[in-house]
N, C-alpha and C positions, 0 to 999 in steps of 0.2 A: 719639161713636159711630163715627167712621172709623175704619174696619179691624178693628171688633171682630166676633165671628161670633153676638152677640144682638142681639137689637132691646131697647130702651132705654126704659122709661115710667119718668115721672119724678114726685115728689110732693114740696108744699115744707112737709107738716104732717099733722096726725095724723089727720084730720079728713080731707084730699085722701086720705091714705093707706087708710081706710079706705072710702071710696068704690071708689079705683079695686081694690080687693083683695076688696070684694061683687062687682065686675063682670068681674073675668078673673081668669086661675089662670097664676101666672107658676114657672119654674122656680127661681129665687132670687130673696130680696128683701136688698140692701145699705139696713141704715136708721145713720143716725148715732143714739147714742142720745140724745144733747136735741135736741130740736124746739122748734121753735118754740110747741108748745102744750101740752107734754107730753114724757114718756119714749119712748122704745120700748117698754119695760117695759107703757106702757099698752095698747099696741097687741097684743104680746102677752105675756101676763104669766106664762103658764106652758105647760104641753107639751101642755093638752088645746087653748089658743087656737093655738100653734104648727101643729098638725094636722101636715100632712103637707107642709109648708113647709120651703125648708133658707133661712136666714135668717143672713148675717153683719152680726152687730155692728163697728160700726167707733166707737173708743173715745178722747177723749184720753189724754197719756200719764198716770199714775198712777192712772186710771179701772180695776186691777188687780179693785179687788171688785166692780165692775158687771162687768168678762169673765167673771170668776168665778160671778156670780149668772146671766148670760145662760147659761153650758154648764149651770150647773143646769136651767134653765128650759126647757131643750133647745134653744137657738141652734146652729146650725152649726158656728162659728167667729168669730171675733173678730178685727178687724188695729187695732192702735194708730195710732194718729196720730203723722206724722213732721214736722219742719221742713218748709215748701215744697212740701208735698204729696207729698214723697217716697215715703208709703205708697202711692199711687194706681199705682205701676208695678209693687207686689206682687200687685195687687188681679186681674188677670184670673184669675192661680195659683189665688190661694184661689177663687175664682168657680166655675173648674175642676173643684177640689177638693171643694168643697160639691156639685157637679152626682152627682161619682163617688161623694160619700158618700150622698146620695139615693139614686142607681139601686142598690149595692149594698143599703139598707135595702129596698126595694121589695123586691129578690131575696131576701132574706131571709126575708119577710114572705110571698111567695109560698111558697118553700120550707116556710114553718113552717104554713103551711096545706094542702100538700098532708103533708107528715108528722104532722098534727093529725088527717085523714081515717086514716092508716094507726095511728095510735099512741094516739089516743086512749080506746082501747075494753081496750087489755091492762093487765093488772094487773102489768107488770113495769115497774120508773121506766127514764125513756127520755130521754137527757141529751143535746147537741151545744153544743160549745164553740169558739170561737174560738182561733189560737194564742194566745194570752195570757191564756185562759182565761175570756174574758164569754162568757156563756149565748146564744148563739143561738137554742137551743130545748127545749124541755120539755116534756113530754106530761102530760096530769091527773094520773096516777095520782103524779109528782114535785111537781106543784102541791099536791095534798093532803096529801102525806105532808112537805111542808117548808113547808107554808101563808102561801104566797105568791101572788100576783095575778096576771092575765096582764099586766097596766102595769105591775107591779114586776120583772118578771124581765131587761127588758135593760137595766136597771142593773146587774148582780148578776155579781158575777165567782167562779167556781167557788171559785177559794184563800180564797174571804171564808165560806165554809158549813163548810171543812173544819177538825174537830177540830184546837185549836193543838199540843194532843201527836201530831199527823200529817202538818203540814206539811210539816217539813223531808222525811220520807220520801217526801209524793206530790210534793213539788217535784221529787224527781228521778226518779220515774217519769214523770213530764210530759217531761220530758225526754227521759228514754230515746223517749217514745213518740213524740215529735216526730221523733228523729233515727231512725226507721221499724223501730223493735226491736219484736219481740212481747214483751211482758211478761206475757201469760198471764193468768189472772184473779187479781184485784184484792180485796180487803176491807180497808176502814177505815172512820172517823166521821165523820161529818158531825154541824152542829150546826141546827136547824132554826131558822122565826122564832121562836119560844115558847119558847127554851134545848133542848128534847130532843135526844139526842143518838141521834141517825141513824145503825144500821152498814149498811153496804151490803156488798153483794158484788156482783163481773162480771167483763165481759170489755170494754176499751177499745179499740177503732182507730181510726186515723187516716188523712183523707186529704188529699192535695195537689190544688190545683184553682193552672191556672196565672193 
């Protein structure tokens, strides 16, 4: 714990783990995933037990499809095990980094509930994307019309709904509109959860936040 800028609670099994996790709200939890009396996996096993937890998996090495099943599960992040502990001098980074990717999810989540107040009530679909294109937010009248869940949308990355015969052409409107060109309005397909296939029409901008 010298020199580090968190305070440190500590658990040797699933069982302690679970106690001390009814009795305080920690900003990260680092668990190995065998325990001594169980998984992590049991502790939590999927995104509804994860809650609002940013949690790194720390994995031996070729433990590749438990990091794998963990970021399904919604884990944070994951660091392999190195010879000699050598992973333990990457670990405050990722600590870090899990801290940044929480607080931006909160802010997102705030965001998406004050735009749920303004967007929920108009009959027009109301979309916000990430540069890379995952769904940040979505308003009902897009949830109905592409029949999807509020727990399924930020999984869900835009280029994954749009018709395969329109990819290649909104790939490079993505583009244009990233590098801050008006591209004017927009019409092509999308394909919804049930196969229908979605045409839209609009207008897209975009903004920079530093």
């Amino acid at each position: 714990e010298r020199g580090l800028a968190w305070a440190i609670t500590s658990a040797s099994n699933l069982a302690e783990a679970r106690a001390r996790l009814a009795a305080e709200v920690f900003d990260v939890i680092v668990t190995e995933l065998r325990l001594p009396d169980g998984e992590a996996f049991d502790l939590f096993p999927d995104r509804a037990a994860l809650g609002d937890r940013a949690v790194l998996l720390v994995t031996g090495h070729g433990d590749e499809a438990a990091a794998a099943r963990a970021l399904h599960a919604g884990f944070s992040d994951y660091l392999v095990k190195r010879d000699g502990h050598a992973h333990l001098a990457d670990l405050p980074a990722r600590v870090e980094a899990c801290l940044h990717a929480r607080r931006t999810e909160r802010g997102l989540r705030e965001t998406a509930t004050k735009l749920s107040d303004l967007f929920d009530g108009t009959s027009e679909i109301i979309q916000s994307v990430d540069p890379r294109g995952g769904l940040e937010y979505v308003n009902r009248r897009w949830r109905e019309t592409f029949g999807y869940r509020d727990d399924e949308i930020a999984g869900i990355n835009l280029f994954s709904l749009i018709h395969p015969e329109e990819q290649a052409h909104c790939g490079l409107l993505f583009q244009r509109l990233m590098g801050g060109e008006d591209i004017g309005e927009i019409e092509t397909r999308f394909v919804a959860r049930d196969g229908r296939v979605v045409t839209l029409r609009g207008r897209a901008t975009v903004r920079f936040e530093q």
